[in-house]
C-alpha positions as CSV (number, residue, x, y, z in Angstrom):
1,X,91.6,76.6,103.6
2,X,93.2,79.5,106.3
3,X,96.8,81.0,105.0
4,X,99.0,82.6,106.9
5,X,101.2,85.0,104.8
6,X,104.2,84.9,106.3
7,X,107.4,87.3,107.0
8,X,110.3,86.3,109.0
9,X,112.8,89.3,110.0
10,X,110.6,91.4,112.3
11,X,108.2,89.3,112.9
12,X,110.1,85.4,114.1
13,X,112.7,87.5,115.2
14,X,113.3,91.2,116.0
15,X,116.3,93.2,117.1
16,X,116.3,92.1,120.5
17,X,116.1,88.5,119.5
18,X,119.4,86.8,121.2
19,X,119.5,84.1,118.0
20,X,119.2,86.9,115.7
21,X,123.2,87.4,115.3
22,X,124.5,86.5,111.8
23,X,123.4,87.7,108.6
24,X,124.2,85.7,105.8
25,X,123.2,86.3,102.0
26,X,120.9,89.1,102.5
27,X,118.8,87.2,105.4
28,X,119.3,87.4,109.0
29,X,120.0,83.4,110.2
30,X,118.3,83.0,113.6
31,X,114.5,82.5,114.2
32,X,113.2,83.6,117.8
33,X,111.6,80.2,120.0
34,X,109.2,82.6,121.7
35,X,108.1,83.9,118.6
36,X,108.0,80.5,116.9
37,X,105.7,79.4,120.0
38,X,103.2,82.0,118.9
39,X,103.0,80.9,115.5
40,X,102.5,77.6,116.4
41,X,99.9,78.8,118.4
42,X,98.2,80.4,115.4
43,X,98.3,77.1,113.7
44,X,97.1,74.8,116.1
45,X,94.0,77.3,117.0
46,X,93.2,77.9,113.2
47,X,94.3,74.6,111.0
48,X,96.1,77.3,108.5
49,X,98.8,76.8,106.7
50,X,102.0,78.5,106.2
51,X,103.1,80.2,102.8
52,X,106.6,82.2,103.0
53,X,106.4,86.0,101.9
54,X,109.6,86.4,103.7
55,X,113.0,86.6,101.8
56,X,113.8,83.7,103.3
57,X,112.2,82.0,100.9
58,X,114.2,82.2,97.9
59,X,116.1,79.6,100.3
60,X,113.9,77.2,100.7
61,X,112.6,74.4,98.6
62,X,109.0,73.5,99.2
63,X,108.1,69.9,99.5
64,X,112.0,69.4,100.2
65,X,112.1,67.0,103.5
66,X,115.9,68.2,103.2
67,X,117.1,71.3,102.1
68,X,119.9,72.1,99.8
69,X,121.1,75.1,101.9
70,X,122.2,76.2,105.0
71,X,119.5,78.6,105.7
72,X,116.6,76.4,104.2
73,X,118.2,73.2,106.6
74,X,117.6,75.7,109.4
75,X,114.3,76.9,109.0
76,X,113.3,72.7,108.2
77,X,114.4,72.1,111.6
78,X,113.5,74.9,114.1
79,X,109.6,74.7,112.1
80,X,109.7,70.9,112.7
81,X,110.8,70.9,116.6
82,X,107.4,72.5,116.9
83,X,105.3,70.7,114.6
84,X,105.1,73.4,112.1
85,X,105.0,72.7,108.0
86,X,105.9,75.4,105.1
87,X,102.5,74.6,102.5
88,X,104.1,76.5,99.6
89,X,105.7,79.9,98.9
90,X,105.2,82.9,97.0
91,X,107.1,83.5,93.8
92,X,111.2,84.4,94.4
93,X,111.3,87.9,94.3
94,X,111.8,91.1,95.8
95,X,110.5,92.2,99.6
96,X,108.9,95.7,98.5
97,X,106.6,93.4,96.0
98,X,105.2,90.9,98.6
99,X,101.6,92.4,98.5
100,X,101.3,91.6,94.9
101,X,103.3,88.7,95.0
102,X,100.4,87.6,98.0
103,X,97.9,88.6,95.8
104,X,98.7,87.0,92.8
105,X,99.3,83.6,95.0
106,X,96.2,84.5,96.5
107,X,94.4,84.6,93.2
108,X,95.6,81.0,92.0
109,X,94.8,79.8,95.2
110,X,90.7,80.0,95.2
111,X,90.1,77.7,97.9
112,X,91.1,79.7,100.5
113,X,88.5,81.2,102.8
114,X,90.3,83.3,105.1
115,X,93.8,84.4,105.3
116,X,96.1,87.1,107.0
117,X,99.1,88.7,106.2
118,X,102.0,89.1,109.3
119,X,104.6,91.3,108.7
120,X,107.0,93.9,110.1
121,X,106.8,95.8,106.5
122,X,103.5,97.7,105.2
123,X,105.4,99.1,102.1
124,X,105.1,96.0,99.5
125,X,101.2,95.6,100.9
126,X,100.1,99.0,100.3
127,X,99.5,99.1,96.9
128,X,97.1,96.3,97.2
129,X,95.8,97.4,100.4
130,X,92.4,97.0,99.2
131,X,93.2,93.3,99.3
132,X,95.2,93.3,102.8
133,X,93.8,96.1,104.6
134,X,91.5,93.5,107.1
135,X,93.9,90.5,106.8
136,X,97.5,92.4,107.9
137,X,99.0,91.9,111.6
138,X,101.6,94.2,111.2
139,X,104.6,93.6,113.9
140,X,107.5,95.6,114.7
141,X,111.4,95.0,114.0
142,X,112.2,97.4,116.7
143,X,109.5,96.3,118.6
144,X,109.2,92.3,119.5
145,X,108.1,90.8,116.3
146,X,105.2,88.2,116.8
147,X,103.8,88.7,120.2
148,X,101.5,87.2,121.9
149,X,99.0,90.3,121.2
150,X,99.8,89.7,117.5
151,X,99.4,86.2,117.5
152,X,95.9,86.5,119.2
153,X,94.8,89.4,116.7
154,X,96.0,86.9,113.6
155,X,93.4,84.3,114.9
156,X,90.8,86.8,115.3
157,X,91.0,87.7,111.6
158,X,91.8,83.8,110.6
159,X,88.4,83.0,112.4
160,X,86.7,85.8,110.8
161,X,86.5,88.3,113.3
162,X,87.9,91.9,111.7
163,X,85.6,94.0,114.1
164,X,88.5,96.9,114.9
165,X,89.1,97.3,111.7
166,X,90.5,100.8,111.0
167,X,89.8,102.8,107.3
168,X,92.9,103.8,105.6
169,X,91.8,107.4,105.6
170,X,92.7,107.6,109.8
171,X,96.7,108.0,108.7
172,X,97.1,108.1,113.1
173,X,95.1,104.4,112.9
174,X,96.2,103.2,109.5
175,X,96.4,99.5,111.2
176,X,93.8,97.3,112.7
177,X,96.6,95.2,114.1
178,X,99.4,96.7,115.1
179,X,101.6,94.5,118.1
């Protein structure tokens, strides 16, 4: 099985993003279509599935065809006008831990094969980098989130390929994947 580890703020939307205009309880509430097309993209080219690092997700209920919340009604519907599912989530928690909340779910989950991390936010990956450090599409807030470029580089890695992979110890190229 293929996993996409995936962030929401900075990488299905970005500071330029039009929808991205309310923030409500700690989230921002508006996902970017462009950037939802390149996910979708991802998905189709790949067969992975989706598990939520984002804090988004202590708003949704997986499995849930409807969502108790505003935020988690939201995400159901713009993921479904393209086709896209939620598989699961990582455990409710902080943003700074989602490396080793990715990990851990990483470690229950044996039967994945390949896998990569997409996020605007290095910090909660680093001190599992060992882990992440071939599997992270890292996007940018101030930037424009999941681009094409970054959608492209997460099939590369989901299929296997991590040939540009760049060691740690080059701080200048600390990123294989950087959109």
């Amino acid at each position: 099985m293929k996993v996409i580890l995936l962030d929401f703020d900075g990488v299905l939307n970005h500071v330029k993003s039009k929808s991205c205009v309310t923030f409500e309880d700690g989230v921002y509430v508006g996902l970017d279509k462009n950037k939802l097309r390149n996910l979708a993209k991802i998905v189709q080219e790949t067969d992975a599935k989706i598990v939520l690092t984002t804090t988004w997700r202590d708003h949704y209920e997986v499995g849930a065809y409807k969502q108790s919340n505003r935020v988690g009604k939201y995400v159901n519907n713009k993921f479904r006008d393209l086709g896209l599912k939620i598989y699961d989530k990582v455990r409710d928690g902080k943003r700074y831990d989602r490396g080793k909340d990715a990990k851990a779910w990483l470690d229950e989950h044996p039967e994945v094969t390949e896998y990569v991390a997409i996020d605007d936010e290095d910090v909660g990956y680093m001190i599992e980098w060992d882990t992440f450090k071939n599997h992270f599409v890292k996007t940018l807030w101030n930037g424009n989130g999941l681009t094409e470029n970054c959608a492209n580089a997460a099939i590369r890695i989901l299929n296997g390929c991590r040939e540009n992979y760049v060691d740690m110890e080059d701080m200048h190229k600390i990123y294989p994947w950087i959109c």
